[in-house]
C-alpha positions in Angstrom: 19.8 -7.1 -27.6 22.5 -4.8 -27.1 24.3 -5.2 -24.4 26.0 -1.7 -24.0 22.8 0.1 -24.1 21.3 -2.1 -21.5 24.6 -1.7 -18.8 23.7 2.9 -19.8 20.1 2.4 -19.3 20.7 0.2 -15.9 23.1 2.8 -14.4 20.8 5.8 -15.6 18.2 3.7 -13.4 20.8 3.7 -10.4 21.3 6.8 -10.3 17.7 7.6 -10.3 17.3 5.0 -6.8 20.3 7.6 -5.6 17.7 10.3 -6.1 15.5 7.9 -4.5 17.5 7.8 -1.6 18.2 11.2 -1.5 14.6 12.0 -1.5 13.8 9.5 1.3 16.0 10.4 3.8 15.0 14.1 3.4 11.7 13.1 3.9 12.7 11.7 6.9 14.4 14.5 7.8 11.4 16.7 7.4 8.7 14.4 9.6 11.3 14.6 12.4 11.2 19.0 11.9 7.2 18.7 10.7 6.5 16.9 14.4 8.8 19.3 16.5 7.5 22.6 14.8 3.7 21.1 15.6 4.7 20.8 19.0 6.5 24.2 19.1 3.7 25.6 17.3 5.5 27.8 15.1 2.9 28.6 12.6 5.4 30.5 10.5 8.0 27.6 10.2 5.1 25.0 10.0 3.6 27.3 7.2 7.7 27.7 5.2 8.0 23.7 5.6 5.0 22.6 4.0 5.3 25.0 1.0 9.3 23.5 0.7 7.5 19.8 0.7 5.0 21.0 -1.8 7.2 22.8 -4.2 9.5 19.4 -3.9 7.3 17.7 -4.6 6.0 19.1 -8.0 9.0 18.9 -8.9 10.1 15.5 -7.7 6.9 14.4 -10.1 9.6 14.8 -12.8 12.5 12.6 -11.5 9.5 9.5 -11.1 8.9 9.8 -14.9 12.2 10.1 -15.6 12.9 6.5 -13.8 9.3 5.0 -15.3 10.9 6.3 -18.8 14.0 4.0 -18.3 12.3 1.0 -16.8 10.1 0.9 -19.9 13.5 1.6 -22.4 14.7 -1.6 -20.5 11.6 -3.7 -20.4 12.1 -3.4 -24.3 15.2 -3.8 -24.5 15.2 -7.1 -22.2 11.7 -8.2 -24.0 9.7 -8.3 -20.7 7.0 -6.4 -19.3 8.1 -3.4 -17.0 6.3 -4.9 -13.7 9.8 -7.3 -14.3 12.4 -4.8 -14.3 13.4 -4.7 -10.5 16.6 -4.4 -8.5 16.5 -7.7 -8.1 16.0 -8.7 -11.4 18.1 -6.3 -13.0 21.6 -7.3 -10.6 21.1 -10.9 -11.9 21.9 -9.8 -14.9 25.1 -7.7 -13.3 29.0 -8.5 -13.0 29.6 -9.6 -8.9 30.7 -6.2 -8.4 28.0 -4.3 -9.5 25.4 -6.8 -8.1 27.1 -5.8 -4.9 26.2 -2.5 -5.3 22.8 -3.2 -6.3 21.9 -4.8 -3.2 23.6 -2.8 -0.8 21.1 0.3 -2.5 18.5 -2.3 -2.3 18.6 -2.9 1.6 19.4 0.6 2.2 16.0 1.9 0.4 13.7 -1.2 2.5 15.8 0.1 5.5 15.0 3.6 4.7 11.3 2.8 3.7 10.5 0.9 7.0 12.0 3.7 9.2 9.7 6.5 6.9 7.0 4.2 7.8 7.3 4.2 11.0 8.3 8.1 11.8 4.9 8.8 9.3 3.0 6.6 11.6 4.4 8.7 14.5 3.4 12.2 12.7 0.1 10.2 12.5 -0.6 10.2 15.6 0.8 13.4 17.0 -1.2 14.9 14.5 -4.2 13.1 15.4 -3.5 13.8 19.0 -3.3 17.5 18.3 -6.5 17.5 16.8 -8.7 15.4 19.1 -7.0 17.6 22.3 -8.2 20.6 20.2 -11.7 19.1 19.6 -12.0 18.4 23.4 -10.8 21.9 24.5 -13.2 23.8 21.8 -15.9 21.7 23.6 -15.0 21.9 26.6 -15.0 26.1 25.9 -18.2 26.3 24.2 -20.5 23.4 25.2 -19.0 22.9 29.1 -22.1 21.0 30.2 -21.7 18.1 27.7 -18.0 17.7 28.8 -18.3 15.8 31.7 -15.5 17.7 33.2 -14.7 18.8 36.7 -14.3 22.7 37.0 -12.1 24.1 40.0 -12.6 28.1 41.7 -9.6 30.2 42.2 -9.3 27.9 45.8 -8.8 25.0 44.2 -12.7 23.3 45.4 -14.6 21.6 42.9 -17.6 23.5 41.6 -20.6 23.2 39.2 -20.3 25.7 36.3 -22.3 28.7 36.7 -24.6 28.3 33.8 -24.4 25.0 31.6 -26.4 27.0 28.7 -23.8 29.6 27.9 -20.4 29.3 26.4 -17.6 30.8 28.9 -14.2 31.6 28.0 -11.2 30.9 30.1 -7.8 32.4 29.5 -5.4 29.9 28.5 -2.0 32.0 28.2 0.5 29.8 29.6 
């Protein structure tokens, strides 16, 4: 086992979980502007963010076999199966000081997973929101009758709607 190329290959594969990290917190970065541009719905913005998160991601594609590349290269040269090369694993094997560093990356990617989790969770449901309001108004537009909803005249009185066969339109500039 040679123990110089296994120290290359192990910082090679911390430099990829900076990439990592990198690539997390711009994530993050972009749920937070994905969930204000829906609610300022700015089409155009919307429209220029997801092609930046699609053309990221092609090429992010890249950096994910570059780190499944080294993991194998170690799992040889540490005679184990790949499923065995972890952080955890790997630091064992690691001076104090570099074990250090290991986990500090360690607890900063669960840290930064668990908040990506939780602000995708929130796009989630803003998302879903969006939709089911948009559902609801479409039928509320074009099948008012089966609505159940309570329609007001320019007075403010409750009335039935004038014909609960027909689609009406109301204008909704705000």
């Amino acid at each position: 086992m040679n123990a110089m190329e296994i120290e290359n290959k192990i910082d090679e594969m911390l430099e990829c979980i900076d990439v990592d990290i990198e690539h997390i917190q711009t994530n993050l970065s972009r749920l937070n502007e994905l969930r204000a541009l829906v609610i300022k719905r700015d089409d155009a913005q919307l429209m220029r963010l997801l092609n930046d998160i699609q053309m990221e991601s092609d090429s992010y594609r890249g950096h994910e076999l570059k780190r499944q590349m080294i993991r194998r290269r170690l799992a040889n040269l540490l005679g184990c199966k790949i499923e065995k090369v972890t952080l955890s694993n790997l630091a064992t094997m690691l001076a104090e000081e570099k074990r250090n560093y290991v986990s500090a990356k360690k607890a900063l990617i669960k840290s930064l997973v668990e908040s990506f989790k939780s602000e995708y969770a929130s796009t989630i449901i803003l998302v879903s929101e969006c939709s089911r309001f948009n559902k609801m108004l479409i039928k509320s537009i074009f099948e008012p009758a089966k609505t159940n909803s309570v329609y007001y005249n320019p007075n403010g009185k409750v009335r039935e709607h004038r014909d609960n066969n027909k689609p009406w339109l109301v204008n909704c500039d705000l």
